[in-house]
N, C-alpha and C positions, 0 to 999 in steps of 0.2 A: 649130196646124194651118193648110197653108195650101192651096187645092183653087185648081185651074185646069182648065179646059174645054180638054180634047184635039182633041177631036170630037165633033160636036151633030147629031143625026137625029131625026127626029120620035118613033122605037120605039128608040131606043137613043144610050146617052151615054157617052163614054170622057175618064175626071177625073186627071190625073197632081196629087198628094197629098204635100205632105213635112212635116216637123217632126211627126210622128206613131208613133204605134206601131202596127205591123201587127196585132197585137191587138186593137185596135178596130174595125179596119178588118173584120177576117175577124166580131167582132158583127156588124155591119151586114150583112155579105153573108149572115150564116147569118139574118136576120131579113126581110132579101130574099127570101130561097131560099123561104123558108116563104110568102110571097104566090103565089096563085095562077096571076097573070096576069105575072110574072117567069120569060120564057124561060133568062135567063143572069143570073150576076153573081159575077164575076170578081175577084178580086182579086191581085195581086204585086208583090214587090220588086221596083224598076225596078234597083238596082243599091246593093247597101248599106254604100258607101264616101258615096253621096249622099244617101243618107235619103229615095231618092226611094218611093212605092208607084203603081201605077196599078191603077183601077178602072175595071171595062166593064159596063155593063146593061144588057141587051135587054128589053123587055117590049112587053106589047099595049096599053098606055098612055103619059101621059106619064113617064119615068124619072126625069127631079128631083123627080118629087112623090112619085115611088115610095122615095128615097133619104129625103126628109122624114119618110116612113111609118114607113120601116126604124128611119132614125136616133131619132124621138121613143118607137117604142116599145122601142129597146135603153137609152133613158134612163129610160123606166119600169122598167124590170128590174131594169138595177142600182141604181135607190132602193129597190125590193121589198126588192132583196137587203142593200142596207144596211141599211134597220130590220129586219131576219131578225137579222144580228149583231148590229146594237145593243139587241135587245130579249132575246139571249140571252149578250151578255159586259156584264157590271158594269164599270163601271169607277171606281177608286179615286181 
């Protein structure tokens, strides 16, 4: 995954995103969305002949710290969910 800075404002940050799957991308936004002080947060296919995605967040703070919040707690989640399975499939 590789992220590049579109455009930088103090309440809001727009990241064009490729070698990725949008999938992940819509985690992080739905873990955004859930922060209180995230006015927006946008995600889309820039065009998918180019694996591009771009992502936009408005908030009443700073937004990269807000994407670190996002992103570290959708990586707690899915390790929940991984020992969920591995505590309920055996494996041979």
């Amino acid at each position: 995954m590789n992220a590049q800075v579109i455009s930088s404002e103090p309440k809001e940050i727009s990241l064009s995103i490729t070698e990725t799957d949008i999938g992940i991308l819509y985690i992080i936004q739905h873990e955004l969305l859930k922060a209180s002080n995230i006015n927006f947060a946008g995600v889309i296919v820039k065009h998918p002949l180019t694996n591009e995605c771009w992502m936009r967040i408005n908030s009443n703070t700073k937004p990269l710290n807000e994407i670190k919040e996002a992103t570290d707690s959708a990586i707690k989640m899915a390790k929940e969910f991984k020992q969920l399975f591995n505590s309920k499939i055996q494996v041979n």
